[in-house]
Every structure is written in structure tokens, then in C-alpha cells.
C-alpha positions in Angstrom: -220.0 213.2 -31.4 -221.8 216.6 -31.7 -221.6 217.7 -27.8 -218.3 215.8 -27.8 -217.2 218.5 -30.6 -218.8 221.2 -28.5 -216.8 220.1 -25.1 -213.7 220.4 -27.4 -213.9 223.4 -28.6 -215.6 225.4 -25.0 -212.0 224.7 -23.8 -210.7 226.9 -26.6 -210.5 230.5 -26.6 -210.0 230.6 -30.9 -213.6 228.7 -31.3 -215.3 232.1 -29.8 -214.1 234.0 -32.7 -214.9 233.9 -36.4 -213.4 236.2 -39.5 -216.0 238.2 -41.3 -214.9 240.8 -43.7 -211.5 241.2 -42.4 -212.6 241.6 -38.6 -212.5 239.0 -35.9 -215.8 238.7 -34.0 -216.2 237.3 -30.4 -218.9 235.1 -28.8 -220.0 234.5 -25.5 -221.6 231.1 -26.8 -220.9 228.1 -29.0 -223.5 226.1 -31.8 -223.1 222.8 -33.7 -224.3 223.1 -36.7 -225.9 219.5 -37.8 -227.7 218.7 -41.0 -231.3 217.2 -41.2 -232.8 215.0 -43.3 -236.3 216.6 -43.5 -240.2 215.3 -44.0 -240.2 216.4 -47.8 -237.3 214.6 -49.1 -234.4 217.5 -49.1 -232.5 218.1 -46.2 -232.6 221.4 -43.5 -229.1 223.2 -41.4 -230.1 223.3 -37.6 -227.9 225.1 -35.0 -227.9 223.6 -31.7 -226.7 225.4 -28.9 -223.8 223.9 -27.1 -224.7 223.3 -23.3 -221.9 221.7 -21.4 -224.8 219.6 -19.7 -224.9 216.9 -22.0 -228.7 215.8 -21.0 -229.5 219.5 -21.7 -227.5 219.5 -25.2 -229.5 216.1 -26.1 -233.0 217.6 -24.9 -232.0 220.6 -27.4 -230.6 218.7 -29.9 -233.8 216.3 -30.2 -236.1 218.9 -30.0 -234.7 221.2 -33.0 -233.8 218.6 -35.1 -237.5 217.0 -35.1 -238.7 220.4 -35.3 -236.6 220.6 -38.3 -237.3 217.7 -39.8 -241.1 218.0 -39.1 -241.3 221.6 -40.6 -238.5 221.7 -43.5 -236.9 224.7 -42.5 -233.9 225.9 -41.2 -232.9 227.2 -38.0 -229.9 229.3 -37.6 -228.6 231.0 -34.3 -227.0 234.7 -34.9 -225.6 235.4 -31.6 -223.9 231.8 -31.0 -220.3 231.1 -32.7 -221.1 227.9 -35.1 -219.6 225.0 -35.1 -220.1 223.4 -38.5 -220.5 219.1 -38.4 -221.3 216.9 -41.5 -221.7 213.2 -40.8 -221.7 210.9 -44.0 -221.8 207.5 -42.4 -223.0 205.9 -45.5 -219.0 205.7 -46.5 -215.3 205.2 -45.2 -213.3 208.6 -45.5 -210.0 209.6 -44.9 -210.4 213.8 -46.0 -212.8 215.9 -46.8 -211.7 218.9 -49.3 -214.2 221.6 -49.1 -213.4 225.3 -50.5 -214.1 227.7 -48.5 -215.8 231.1 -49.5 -216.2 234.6 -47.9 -219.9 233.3 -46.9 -218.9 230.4 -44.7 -215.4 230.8 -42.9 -216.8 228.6 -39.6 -214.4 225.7 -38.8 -216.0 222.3 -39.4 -215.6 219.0 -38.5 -216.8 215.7 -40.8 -216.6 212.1 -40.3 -218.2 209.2 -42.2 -218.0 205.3 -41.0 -216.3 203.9 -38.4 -213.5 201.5 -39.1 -213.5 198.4 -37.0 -210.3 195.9 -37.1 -206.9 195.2 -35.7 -208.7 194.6 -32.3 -209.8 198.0 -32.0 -212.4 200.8 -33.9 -211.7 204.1 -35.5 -213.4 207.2 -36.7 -211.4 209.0 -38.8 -212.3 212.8 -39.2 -211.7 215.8 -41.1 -211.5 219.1 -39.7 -211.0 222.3 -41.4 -210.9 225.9 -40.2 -209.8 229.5 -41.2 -206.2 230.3 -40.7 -207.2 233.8 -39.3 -209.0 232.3 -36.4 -206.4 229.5 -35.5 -203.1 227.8 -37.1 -202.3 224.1 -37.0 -200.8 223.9 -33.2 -204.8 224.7 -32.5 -206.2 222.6 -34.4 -204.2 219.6 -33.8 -205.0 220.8 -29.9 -208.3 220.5 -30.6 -208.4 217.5 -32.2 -206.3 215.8 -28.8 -209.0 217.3 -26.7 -211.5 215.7 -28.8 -210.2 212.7 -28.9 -209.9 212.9 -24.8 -213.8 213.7 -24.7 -214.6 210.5 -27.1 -212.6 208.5 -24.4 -214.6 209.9 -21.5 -217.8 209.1 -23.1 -216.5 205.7 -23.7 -215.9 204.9 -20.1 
């Protein structure tokens, strides 16, 4: 799910920029942000930089996310635009409502349990990003190409 949000968003020019302090900023690169249950109990952020290779985005994405895991701490990339991701598979959603403040204006992308019936299976998923950067046409671009990306992966 994480490189298919990554493949998503590489084909969109709005995903390279983020609002800070009432500028835009541009990147040359794209991150998911996932979240990591760590060795101590709590849990760690780790930025995983988006390769369009997906063997190369799962080599990365092991790798820092055991390192994470294995050392408690977090690992943040400052020259990458973040994607944010929050997986809570432990329940059915339909929305996620988060606020956003001045310290965290990166879109993000949530999803909990898949949905099986009806001769088919669902993931619903809630995506939510700063007006500045895109409007709703984007975004409900993005999610199509998502969805296209999930397909491919399927076949």
C-alpha cells in the first residue's frame, strides 16, 4: 500500500510541494512516512524514501523500519517531501478526522481493515491534505490513480 501511495503521488506535480509559514516549498523527492511499533513498547515515525523500483522501496522499507524498531528512534528525511500513512488494521473505518496544525500540513493517507463481501474486497481510506497545496479535483485524482496502482499490483 505504502509504494502504491508513493507511485500515486510521483505522477503528481502538487505532492512535490508542501505549505510552511505561508510559502510553498518544492522537492525533488518523495517519503512515506510509516509508523513503527518499536522494541520498548511505544511506537517510532520512519521516513522511507519513495523509489519507483518497488524491490528497491521494499529493501528500504525493511531495513529502516527494523532499524527503527530495533533502536526506538525516529528517522526523519529533511530534503524528501513526506508522505504521511497510518494503518489501523485492528478496525473497520470509514474517515479519519484529524486537525491539522501549523507543525504538520503533509497530506496523509489512513486506512484500517479490509472489508470482504458482496463477492468482492474493499479498503476504504481516508486521505487528507492542505488546501494550499491541492483542492478536491487533485485529490480525488489522486485517489483514481491510486486506485489504478492497487489494480496493477493485483494482477
Amino acid at each position: 500500500m505504502c509504494w502504491c501511495i508513493g507511485k500515486a503521488a510521483s505522477q503528481m506535480e502538487e505532492f512535490y510541494t508542501l505549505p510552511v509559514d505561508g510559502k510553498l516549498y518544492r522537492y525533488d523527492n518523495l517519503a512515506i512516512n510509516v509508523i513503527v511499533e518499536n522494541n520498548k513498547g511505544g511506537i517510532n515515525s520512519c521516513d522511507i524514501p519513495f523509489s519507483d523500483d518497488l524491490q528497491q522501496f521494499n529493501r528500504d522499507y525493511l531495513m529502516l523500519t527494523v532499524q527503527a524498531a530495533r533502536e526506538s528512534k525516529s528517522s526523519c528525511l529533511e530534503d524528501y517531501m513526506v508522505i504521511g500513512t497510518s494503518a489501523m488494521i485492528q478496525t473497520e473505518l470509514d474517515c479519519i478526522v484529524n486537525q491539522y496544525t501549523d507543525l504538520f500540513c503533509n497530506p496523509m493517507v489512513m486506512w484500517g481493515k479490509y472489508r470482504k463481501g458482496r463477492g468482492k474486497t474493499t479498503l476504504p481510506v481516508s486521505f487528507q491534505f492542505h488546501h494550499v497545496q491541492m483542492d478536491g479535483g487533485h485529490a480525488a485524482k489522486f485517489l483514481q490513480c491510486l486506485q489504478e496502482e492497487i489494480k496493477k499490483m493485483n494482477r
